[in-house]
Structures are given as structure tokens and as C-alpha cells.
N, C-alpha and C positions, 0 to 999 in steps of 0.2 A: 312693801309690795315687791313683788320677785318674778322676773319673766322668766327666767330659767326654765330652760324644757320646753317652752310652749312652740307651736307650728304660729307660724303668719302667715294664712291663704290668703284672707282679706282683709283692708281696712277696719272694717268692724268687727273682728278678731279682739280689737284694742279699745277700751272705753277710753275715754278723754284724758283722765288721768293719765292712761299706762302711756296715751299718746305725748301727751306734756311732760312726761319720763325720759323718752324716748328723746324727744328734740332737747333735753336740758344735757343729755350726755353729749347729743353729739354736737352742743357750742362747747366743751369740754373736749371732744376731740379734735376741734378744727387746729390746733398746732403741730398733733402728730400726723393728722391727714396732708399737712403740707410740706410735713418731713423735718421740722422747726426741732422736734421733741422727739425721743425716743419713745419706743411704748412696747412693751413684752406682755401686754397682761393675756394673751392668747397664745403665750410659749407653748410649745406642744400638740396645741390644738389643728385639725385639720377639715378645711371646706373643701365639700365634694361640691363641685361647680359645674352643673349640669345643665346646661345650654341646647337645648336641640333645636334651637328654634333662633337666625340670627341676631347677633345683637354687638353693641360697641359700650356705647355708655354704661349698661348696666353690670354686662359681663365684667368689664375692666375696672368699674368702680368696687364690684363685690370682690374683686381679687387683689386690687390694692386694698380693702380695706383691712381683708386678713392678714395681708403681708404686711402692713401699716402696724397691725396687735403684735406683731411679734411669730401667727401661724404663718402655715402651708397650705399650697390650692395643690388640688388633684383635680382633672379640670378633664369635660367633654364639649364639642365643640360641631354641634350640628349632627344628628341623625347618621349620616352614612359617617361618622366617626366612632358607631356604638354598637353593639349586638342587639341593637333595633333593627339595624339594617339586615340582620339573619332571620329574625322572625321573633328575639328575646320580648316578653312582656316589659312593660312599664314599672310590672311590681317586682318582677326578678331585678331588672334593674336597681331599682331602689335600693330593696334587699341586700344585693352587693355592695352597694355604694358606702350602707351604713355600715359596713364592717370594715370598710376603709377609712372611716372619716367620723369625724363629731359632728355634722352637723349639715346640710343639704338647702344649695342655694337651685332652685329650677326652674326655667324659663322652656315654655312647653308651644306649637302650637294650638292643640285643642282645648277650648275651655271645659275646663273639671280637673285636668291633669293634676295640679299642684294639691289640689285636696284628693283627689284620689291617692298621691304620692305618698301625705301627711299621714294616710289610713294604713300603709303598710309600712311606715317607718318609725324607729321606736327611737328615733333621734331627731333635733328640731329641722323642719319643716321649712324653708322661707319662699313665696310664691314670686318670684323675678317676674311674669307676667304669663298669662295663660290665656291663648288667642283671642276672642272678645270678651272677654271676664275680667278682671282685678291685677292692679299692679299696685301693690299697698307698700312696698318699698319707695318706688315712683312719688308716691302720695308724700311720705313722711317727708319723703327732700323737697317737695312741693311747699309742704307746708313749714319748714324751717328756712326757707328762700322767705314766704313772704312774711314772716315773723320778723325775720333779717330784714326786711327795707319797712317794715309798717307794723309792727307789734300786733296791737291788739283783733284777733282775726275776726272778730264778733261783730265790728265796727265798720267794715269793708265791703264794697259791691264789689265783686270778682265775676268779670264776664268770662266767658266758655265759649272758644269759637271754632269750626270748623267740624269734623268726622266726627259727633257725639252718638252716633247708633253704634260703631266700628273698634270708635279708638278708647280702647280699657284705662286708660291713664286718667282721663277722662270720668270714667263710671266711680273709678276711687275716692279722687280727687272733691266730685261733688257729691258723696256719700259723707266725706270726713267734713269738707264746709258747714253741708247742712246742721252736723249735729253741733258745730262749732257757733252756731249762729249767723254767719257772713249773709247777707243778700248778693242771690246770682240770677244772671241772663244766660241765657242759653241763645247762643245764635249759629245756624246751622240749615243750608238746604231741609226742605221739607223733608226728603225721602232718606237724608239720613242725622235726623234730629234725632235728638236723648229717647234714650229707648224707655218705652210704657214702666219697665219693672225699676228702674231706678229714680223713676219719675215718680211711681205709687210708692217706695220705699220714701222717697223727699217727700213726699203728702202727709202719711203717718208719723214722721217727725215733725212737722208740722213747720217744714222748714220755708220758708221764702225764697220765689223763682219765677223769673217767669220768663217767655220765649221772645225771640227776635229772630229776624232774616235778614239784619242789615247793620255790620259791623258800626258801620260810617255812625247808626244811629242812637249807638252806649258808650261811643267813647270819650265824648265829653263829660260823663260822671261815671267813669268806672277810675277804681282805684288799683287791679288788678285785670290785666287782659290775658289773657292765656288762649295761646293759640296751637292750634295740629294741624297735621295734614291730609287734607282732604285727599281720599284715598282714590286715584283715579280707576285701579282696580275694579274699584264696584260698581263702576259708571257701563253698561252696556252699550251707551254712544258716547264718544268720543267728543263729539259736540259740545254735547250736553253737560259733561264734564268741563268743558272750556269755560259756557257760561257763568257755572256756578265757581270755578277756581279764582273767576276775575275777579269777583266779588270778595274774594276772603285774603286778599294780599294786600299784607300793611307795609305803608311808606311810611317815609320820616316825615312828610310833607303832611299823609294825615293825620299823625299826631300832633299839628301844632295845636290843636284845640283839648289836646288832655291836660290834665291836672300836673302839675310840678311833679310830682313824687308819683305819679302814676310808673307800672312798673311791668315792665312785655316778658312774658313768660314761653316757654316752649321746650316740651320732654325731649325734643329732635328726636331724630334727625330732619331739619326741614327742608324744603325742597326751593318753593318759590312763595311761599304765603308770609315769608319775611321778608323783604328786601333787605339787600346787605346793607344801605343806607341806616336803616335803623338800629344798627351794629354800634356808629358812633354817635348816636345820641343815651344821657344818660337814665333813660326808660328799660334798654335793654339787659335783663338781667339773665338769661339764656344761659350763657354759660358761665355765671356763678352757679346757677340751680344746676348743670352740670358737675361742675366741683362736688356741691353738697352731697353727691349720692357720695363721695368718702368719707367724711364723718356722720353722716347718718346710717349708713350701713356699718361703720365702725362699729356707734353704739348698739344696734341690734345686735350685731356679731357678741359683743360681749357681755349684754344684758341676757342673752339667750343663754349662753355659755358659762356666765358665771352669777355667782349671789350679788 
């Protein structure tokens, strides 16, 4: 099976296999990701890294990860960094890019971008995140973080907490579960709970879920907590926001009643819905799952790039 060539806009770009491909390369590149090993298999090759939209973790893990193969980043870095800022389309851009470059990492804010991108580029495609839509790179390292502390993902209750109407990391993440089997709670203020389409897309898969407003009250049988940030932005009272943010911030104190190997997950950057406390207890796996976007984007990089 050969992903050579192919765009990844979304998660479900990948059936299950291609995805269990995909995380067996990159337990396979976690020695060169940490610099242990050399690795050239991407000599020559060059990522156009186009970012217009900010970002830390994902920019820098897709550009360590080319530089980790052995390529080259050619890199944009925010909108007024680009002939966007002149009035240039999206698709000229493109256009230009791939005649720089083998291969096109984008991180956009309007959702569609990343597949609009994939439509006028005749070199692969990778969707870095695209405003309230898909971040199926996100997803991959998601799901080799909890493979790395709990193997079989079929077998796991994986709660969801926090901006599920907003935050895309989010919509991927439990698009990939559902088809994996895992049982998920969704908990999240009403008004900005899992949105209708990715709710009916988990129906038709026929996957298992169901909803909560109260952290406190899945944590004693979840084996997987993954938490965002509730986006104070889309709060038009400040209050109101208050309420609901007190409610989605974990301590170490309310974890004493999880499971031993229960494991706290978070794409960051987070704000206040972690306590730093929960930093040195051994639940917190945040920033291993940071690490991981380097050998997970490794192996895309080279599964895309080469046989």
C-alpha cells in the first residue's frame, strides 16, 4: 500500500490501515526525531511551510521533521509575510509554492482552505489546521501518544472536554476514535458542544458517545481525558465566560479518583484549564504528545514523498 502523492485535508482521507501505517513509521522514527540517529531519506527534498495563520507546535514540529529526513523548509510565516497581503489569491500562491518545493504543509484560517489548496496543487497537499475544520496531522500524533501509554484504542473511554463546536483538533480526533471503536463523552458548555455534522457523521458510523457538562463527572472511568481551550473569544459576556471556564479546569487534587494509568492529554497551547500542578503528576502526557508531532509528521513526510 503506497501513500506517495496523496493530499491529507482530513482525517478520513486515511482508512484505518493507511492510519496503522502511518503510526508504525513514526515508532520507527522516534530515534531520529530526537537526533539519536541520523536520517537522509528526504536528501534533496524540499517543504514549502506555509503558515498564515499562527502557530508554534505544529509549524516547528513540521519543520523539524524535514530537517530531521535529511530536506529543506522554505517557509511563510503569517499573512502580511506573503503576496496575500497585495491582494495575490490562494491559488497563485499555491501554484508558486509548488514549483519551489516537493510538497506543501498549510495551516490557514478559513475552513476549506487546505482543500481548496490540494485542488490547485499537483504536489502533496498536508492540511496543518484550517480555521473550524480538520487538523488530521494533530489527530495522527493524538493517536500515537495514546497507543504509547494504552495500546489498544478500541478498548478505551476517551472523554473530550472543553471548545468542541470551535476547536478542529477536536472534530478529527473524534472522527478517527469513532471509526477505531474507542467509547467517547463529549463534555462541553451547551452553546459550544460538538457540532450537529460531526455528531451525524459518529451516528452513521455507528460509533459510541454520548454528552456531559461536568468534567468532575467522567473522570473516574475515563482512560483518556483530553482537554482545549475554551475559547473566551466567543463568549459575548465576559461573565459568562467566567462561569463556564471554572468548570473545565483540572487539578491534580481532582484527579485523585482516576484510574492509575489514566492519561491528560492537551494539543496546547493551554491557558488556565490545566493547572500547572497536574504537570508533575504521572497522568500528564501533554507534552510527550507535543514531541510526537516529530516523528509522526516525519513519517507522513516520507510516506507522501517516497515508495
Amino acid at each position: 500500500m503506497s501513500l506517495k502523492g496523496r493530499d491529507i485535508v482530513a482525517i478520513t482521507d486515511l482508512d484505518i490501515n493507511e492510519i496503522e501505517i502511518i503510526l508504525k513509521e513514526a515508532e520507527r522514527m522516534v530515534p531520529a526525531a530526537r537526533g539519536e540517529v541520523k536520517n537522509d531519506l528526504l536528501s534533496g527534498k524540499i517543504l514549502a511551510s506555509l503558515f498564515f495563520e499562527a502557530s508554534t507546535r505544529t509549524r516547528l514540529s513540521f519543520e523539524t521533521a524535514m530537517h530531521r529526513l535529511g530536506g529543506d523548509v522554505i517557509t511563510i510565516a503569517g499573512q502580511e509575510g506573503s503576496s496575500l497581503i497585495k491582494g495575490e489569491t490562494l491559488a497563485d500562491t499555491i501554484r508558486m509554492a509548488e514549483g519551489y518545493s516537493d510538497i506543501i504543509a498549510i495551516r490557514h484560517p478559513k475552513e476549506g482552505a487546505a482543500r481548496l489548496s490540494a485542488t490547485f496543487s499537483r504536489i502533496p497537499v498536508i492540511n496543518g489546521g484550517d480555521g473550524a475544520g480538520q487538523h488530521p496531522t494533530q489527530t495522527l500524533l493524538d493517536l500515537f501518544t495514546i497507543q504509547q501509554n494504552h495500546g489498544d484504542i478500541s478498548k478505551l473511554h476517551v472523554t473530550i472536554g472543553g471548545d468542541l463546536k470551535y476547536g478542529r483538533t477536536t472534530h478529527s480526533l473524534s472522527l478517527a476514535l469513532g471509526r477505531m471503536g474507542a467509547r467517547m463523552t463529549f463534555v462541553a458548555p451547551k452553546r459550544i458542544q460538538m457540532v450537529d455534522h460531526i455528531l451525524d457523521d459518529l451516528n452513521r458510523m455507528d460509533a459510541s458517545f454520548e454528552m456531559a457538562y461536568d468534567i468532575k463527572d467522567t473522570i473516574e472511568d475515563t482512560d483518556v481525558l483530553y482537554m482545549t481551550r475554551i475559547q473566551k473569544e466567543r463568549f459575548p459576556d465576559v461573565e459568562e465566560y467566567m462561569k463556564v471556564a471554572g468548570g473545565f479546569r483540572i487539578t491534580a487534587e481532582m484527579l485523585e479518583p482516576a484510574k492509575k494509568n489514566m492519561i491528560v492529554m492537551h494539543p496546547l497551547p493551554r491557558v488556565d484549564e490545566i493547572h500547572f500542578s497536574v504537570d508533575d503528576t504521572p497522568h500528564a502526557k501533554y507534552f510527550q504528545q507535543a514531541f510526537n508531532g516529530v516523528p509522526v509528521r516525519m513519517a507522513l513526510l516520507h510516506l507522501l514523498l517516497e515508495e
